[in-house]
C-alpha positions in Angstrom: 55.0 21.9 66.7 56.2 24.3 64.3 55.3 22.3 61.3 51.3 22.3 62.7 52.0 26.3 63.0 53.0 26.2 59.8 49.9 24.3 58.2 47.1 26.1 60.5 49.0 29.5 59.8 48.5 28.9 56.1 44.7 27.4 56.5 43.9 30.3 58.6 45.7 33.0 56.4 43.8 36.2 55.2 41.1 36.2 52.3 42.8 36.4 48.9 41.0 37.0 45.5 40.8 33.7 44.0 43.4 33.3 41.0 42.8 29.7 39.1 45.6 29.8 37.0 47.0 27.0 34.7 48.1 25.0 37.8 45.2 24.9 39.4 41.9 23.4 37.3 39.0 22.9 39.9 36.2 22.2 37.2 38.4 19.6 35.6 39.5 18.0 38.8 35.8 18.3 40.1 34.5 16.4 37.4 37.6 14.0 37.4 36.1 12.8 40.6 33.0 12.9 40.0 33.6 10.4 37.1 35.9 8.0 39.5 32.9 7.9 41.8 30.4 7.0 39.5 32.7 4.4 37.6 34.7 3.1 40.7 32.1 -0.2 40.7 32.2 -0.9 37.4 30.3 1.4 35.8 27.1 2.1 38.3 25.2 -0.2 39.8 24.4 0.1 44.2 27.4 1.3 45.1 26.8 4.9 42.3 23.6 5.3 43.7 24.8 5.2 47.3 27.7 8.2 46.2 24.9 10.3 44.4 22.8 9.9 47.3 26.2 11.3 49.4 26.7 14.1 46.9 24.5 17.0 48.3 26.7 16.9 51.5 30.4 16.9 50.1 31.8 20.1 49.4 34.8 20.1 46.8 34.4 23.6 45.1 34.5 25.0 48.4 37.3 23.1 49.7 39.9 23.6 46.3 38.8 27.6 47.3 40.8 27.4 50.0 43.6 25.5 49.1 43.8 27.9 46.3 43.8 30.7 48.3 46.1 28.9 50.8 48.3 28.3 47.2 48.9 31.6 46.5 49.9 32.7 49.9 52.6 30.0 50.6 53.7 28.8 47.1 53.3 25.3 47.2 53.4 24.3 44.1 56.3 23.1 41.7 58.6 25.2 40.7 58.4 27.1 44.4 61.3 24.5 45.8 64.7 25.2 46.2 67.2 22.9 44.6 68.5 21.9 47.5 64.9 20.0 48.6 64.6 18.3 45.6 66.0 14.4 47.0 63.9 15.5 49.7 60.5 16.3 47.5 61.6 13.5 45.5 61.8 11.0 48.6 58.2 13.1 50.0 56.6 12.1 46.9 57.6 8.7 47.0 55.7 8.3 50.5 52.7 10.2 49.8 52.5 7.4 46.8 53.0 4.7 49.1 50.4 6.1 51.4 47.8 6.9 49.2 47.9 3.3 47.4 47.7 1.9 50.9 44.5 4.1 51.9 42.7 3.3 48.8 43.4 -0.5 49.7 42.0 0.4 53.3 39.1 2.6 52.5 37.9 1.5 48.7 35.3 3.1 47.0 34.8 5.3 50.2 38.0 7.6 48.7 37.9 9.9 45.6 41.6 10.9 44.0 41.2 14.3 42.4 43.1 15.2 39.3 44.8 18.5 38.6 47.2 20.3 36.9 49.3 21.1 39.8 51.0 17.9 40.2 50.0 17.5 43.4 48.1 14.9 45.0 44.6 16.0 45.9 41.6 13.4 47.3 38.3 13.0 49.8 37.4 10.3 52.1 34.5 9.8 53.0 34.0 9.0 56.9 30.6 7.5 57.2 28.4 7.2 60.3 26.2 3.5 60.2 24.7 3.4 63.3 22.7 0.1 62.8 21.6 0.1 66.7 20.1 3.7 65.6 20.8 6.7 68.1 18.4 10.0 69.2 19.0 13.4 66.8 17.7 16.4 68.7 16.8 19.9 67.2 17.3 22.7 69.5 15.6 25.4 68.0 15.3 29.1 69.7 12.0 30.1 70.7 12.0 33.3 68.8 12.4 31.6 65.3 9.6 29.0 66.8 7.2 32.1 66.8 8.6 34.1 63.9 7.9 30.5 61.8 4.9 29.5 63.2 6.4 26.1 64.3 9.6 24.1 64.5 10.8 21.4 62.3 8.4 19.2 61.2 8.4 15.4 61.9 7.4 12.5 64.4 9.9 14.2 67.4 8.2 15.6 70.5 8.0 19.5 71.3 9.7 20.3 74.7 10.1 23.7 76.4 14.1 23.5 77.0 16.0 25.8 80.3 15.0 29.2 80.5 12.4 28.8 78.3 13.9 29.9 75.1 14.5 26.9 73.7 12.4 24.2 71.7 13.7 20.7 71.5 12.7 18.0 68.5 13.7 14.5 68.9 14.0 12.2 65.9 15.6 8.6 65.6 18.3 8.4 63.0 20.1 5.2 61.9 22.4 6.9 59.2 24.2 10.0 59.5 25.4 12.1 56.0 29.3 11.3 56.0 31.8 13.8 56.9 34.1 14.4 54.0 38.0 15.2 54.3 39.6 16.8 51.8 43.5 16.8 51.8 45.8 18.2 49.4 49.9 17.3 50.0 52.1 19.7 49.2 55.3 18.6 47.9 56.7 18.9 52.0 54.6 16.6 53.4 55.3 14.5 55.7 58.9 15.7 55.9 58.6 18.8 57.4 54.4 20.2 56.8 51.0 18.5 57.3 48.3 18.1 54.2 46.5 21.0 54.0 42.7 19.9 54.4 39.2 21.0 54.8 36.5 18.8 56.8 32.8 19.2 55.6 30.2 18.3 57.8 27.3 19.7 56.0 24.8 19.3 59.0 26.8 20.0 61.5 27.4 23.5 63.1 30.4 25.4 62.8 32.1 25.4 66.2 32.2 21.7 66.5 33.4 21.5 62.6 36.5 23.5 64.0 36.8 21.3 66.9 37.6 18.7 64.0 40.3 20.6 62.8 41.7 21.4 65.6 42.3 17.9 66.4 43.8 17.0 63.2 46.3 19.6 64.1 47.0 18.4 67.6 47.5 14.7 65.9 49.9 16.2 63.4 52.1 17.9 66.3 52.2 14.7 67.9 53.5 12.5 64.6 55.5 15.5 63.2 57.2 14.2 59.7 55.4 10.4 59.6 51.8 9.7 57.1 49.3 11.0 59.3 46.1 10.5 57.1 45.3 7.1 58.2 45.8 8.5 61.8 43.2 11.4 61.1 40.4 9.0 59.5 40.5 6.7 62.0 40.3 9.8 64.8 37.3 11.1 62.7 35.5 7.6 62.4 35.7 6.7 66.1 35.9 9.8 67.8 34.2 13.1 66.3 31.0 12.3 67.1 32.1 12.6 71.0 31.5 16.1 70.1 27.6 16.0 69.2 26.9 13.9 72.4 24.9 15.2 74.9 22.7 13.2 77.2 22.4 10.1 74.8 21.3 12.4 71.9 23.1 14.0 68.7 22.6 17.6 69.3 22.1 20.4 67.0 21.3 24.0 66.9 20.3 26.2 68.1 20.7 28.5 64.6 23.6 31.3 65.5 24.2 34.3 63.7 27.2 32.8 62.0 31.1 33.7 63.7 34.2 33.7 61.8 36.0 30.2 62.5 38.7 27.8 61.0 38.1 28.2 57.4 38.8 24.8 56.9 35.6 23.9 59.0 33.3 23.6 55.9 29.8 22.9 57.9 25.9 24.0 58.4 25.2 27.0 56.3 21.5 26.4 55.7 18.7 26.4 58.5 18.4 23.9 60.8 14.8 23.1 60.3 15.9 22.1 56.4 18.9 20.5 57.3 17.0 18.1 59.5 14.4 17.1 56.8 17.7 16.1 54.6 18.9 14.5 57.3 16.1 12.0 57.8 15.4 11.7 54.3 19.4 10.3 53.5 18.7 8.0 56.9 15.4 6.5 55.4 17.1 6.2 52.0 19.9 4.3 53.3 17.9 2.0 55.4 16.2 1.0 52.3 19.4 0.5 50.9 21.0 -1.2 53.6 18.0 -3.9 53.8 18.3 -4.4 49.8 21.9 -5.5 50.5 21.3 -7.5 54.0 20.3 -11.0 53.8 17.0 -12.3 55.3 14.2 -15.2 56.3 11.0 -15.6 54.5 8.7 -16.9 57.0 7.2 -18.8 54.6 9.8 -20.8 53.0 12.2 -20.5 55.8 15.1 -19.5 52.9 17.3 -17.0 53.6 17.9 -14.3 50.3 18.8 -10.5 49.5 16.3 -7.7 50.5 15.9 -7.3 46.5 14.0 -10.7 46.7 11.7 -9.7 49.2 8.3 -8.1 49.1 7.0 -5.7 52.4 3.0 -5.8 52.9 1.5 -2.6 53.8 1.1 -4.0 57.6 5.5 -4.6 57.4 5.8 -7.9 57.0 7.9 -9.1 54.7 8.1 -12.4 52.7 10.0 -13.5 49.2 8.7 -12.3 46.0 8.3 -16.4 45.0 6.3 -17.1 48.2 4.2 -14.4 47.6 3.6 -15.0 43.8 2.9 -18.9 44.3 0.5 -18.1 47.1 -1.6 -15.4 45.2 -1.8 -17.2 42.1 -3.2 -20.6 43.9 -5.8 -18.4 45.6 -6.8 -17.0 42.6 -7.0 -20.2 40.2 -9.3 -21.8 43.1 -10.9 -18.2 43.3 -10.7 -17.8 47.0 -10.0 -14.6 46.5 -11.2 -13.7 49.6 -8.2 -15.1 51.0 -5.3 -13.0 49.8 -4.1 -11.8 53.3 -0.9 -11.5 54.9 0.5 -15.4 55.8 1.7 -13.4 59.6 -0.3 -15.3 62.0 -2.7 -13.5 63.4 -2.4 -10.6 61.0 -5.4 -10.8 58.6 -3.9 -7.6 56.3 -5.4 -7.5 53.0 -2.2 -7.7 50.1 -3.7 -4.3 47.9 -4.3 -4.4 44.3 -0.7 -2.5 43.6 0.9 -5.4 45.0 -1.1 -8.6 43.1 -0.3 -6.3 40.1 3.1 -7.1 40.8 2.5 -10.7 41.7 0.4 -12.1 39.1 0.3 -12.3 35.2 -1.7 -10.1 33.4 -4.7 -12.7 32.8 -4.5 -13.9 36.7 -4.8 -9.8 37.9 -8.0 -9.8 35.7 -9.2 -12.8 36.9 -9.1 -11.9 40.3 -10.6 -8.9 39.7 -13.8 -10.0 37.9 -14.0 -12.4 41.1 -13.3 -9.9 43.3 -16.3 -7.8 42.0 -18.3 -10.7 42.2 -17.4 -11.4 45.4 -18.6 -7.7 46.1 -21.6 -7.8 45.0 -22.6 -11.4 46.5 -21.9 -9.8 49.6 -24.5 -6.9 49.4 -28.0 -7.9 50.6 -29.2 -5.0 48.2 -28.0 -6.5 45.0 -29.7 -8.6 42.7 -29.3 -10.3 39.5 -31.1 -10.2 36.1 -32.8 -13.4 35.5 -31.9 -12.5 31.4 -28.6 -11.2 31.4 -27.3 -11.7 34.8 -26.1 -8.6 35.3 -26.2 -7.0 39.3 -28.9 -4.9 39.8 -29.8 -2.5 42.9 -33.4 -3.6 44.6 -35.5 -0.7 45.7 -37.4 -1.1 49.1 -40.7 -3.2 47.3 -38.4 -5.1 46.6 -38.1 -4.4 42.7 -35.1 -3.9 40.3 -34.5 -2.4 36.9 -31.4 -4.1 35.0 -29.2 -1.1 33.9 -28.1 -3.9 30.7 -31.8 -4.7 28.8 -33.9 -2.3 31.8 -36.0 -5.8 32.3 -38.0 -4.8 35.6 -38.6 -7.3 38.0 -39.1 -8.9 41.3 -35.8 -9.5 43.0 -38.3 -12.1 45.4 -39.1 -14.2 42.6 -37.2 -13.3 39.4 -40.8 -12.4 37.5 -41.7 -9.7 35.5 -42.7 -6.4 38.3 -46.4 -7.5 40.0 -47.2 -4.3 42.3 -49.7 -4.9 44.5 -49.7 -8.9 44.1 -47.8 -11.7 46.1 -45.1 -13.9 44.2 -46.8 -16.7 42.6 -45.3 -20.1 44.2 -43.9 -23.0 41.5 -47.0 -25.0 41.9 -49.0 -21.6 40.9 -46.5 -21.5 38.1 -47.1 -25.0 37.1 
């Protein structure tokens, strides 16, 4: 118990001026993992894009703030040990090495080691929320910002006078929540005798249940005093922190708060909640589409079963492999039944749009289906006729004449003669 007093006494310690001396290079160790994130596949590829699509909601500056200012006021670093500690540092530093290789075995790609001057071992983790069965994200949003706005939060949710009638509830399904981020730095005691000092970030989530966080981690450190506790607080976050969002079968946030002091290690909402929600659902639909690129599924058509990447999605959302799609379109158009290019879903009917046979055809197959698709068009319209010279489609005018726009030939769209006004078609034994 004292050792959790000591580690929230020193999270929760006055403000002091920032002092980034030689032992303490954010920007460098910032950047450090910035690079390990981007490079930690190989160089890019899905799994960069997925950690630049995490970026706007982890919060490293903030978090080496206050371990800096936690730094200064406890003297953590080297050179602040007695020299009677050091077999025990020595032994310390030994376990934190064992415990970190062990969590980047465990977590992967989902854990970013910092580098710094200080010589002491700094990282994130990033605890992610996949909710694949997808869950309910209400809004709460007062009813005085409702009015002062002119709305609440945009979106496909439903608007609900809430108790007491100052509150507006929106309701949006999510399948992907941003991922909480913990930051821990171990100072050259841990896990003899002190816990990692660490910040969480929850960038969407409000403050109080951000400190709630924290306050757990501190409980589970009381309870393991002097063993590797990380693992214990990842899997406590993972499984458990959302227990503090739930409230009849819905993730709930807001109502916006004129903003109370708290644990300073709770790094959570600091914009709007009207904004915040429209990131949300924006990272949920961008990591759906990511998520089905990865997932393997079955072309109707072909009854194969392939990578998301392989597929094509229709404007009516069915989906079918790019090959099925490109053989079918191009038969269609060599035989010139253009006319059929529809979705294969039975009973569907959906016309595939020009963006798509771009896609799906060569260059000289998109142009011949679209010379037959005009023609197609015009065949189709009882008001369009054809030159008899040129063969070009002309517009009839109601006696039944037409003027070709090509060689401005007038005639009778009856029987293809030069214009007669006033005088019937001559029949082909007239003619002859």
């Amino acid at each position: 118990m004292e050792a959790a007093s000591a580690g929230a006494s020193s999270s929760q310690a006055p403000p002091v001026e920032p002092h980034l001396g030689s032992d303490w290079d954010t920007s460098s160790s910032y950047h450090a993992a910035e690079a390990r994130a981007v490079s930690c596949d190989g160089g890019g590829g899905a799994e960069a894009d997925v950690l630049r699509l995490d970026t706007p909601w982890v919060s490293a500056t903030e978090a080496e703030s206050i371990f800096e200012e936690a730094s200064v006021v406890a003297g953590f670093f080297p050179g602040a040990e007695k020299e009677d500690d050091v077999d025990e540092i020595r032994a310390n530093q030994e376990r934190q090495q064992d415990e970190l290789m062990a969590l980047v075995a465990i977590y992967g790609d989902d854990l970013c080691e910092f580098e710094n001057k200080g010589g002491l071992r700094f990282f994130q983790i990033y605890i992610r929320y996949d909710l694949r069965d997808g869950t309910q994200l209400r809004a709460k949003l007062s009813s005085d910002h409702v009015n002062a706005e002119g709305g609440g939060c945009p979106g496909d949710g439903t608007k609900k006078l809430g108790d007491g009638h100052d509150e507006f509830s929106y309701t949006y399904n999510v399948e992907y929540l941003p991922p909480l981020v913990l930051t821990c730095l171990l100072p050259l005691s841990y896990p003899s005798k002190d816990p990692p000092y660490f910040t969480v970030t929850v960038k969407w989530m409000d403050g109080p249940n951000v400190s709630q966080l924290c306050e757990m981690l501190d409980t589970i450190w009381a309870e393991l005093p002097g063993q590797e506790v990380v693992y214990h607080w990842v899997e406590w976050l993972h499984n458990s922190s959302l227990s503090y969002l739930w409230r009849d079968s819905k993730i709930t946030l807001g109502p916006d708060v004129v903003l109370q002091k708290g644990d300073n290690r709770a790094i959570s909402r600091s914009l709007p909640l009207e904004s915040v929600i429209l990131s949300m659902l924006s990272y949920s639909s961008k990591k759906c589409s990511q998520a089905f690129l990865g997932d393997l599924h079955m072309c109707m058509i072909c009854l194969n079963q392939s990578k998301g990447s392989n597929f094509i999605e229709l404007p009516c959302q069915h989906l079918f492999c790019v090959e099925c799609m490109e053989t079918l379109c191009r038969m269609h158009v060599k035989e010139g039944s253009v006319f059929q290019l529809i979705c294969p879903e039975t009973k569907c009917g959906a016309s595939i749009p020009p963006y798509l046979l771009r896609r799906l055809l060569r260059e000289e197959e998109f142009e011949r289906w679209d010379r037959l698709a005009l023609q197609k068009a015009l065949d189709s319209m009882s008001d369009v006729v054809y030159c008899p010279r040129c063969g070009i489609g002309c517009l009839e005018d109601e006696d039944k004449n037409a003027q070709c726009p090509k060689c401005s030939f007038i005639f009778c769209s009856s029987c293809k003669d030069p214009r007669h006004l006033g005088k019937q078609c001559l029949t082909l034994e007239q003619k002859l």
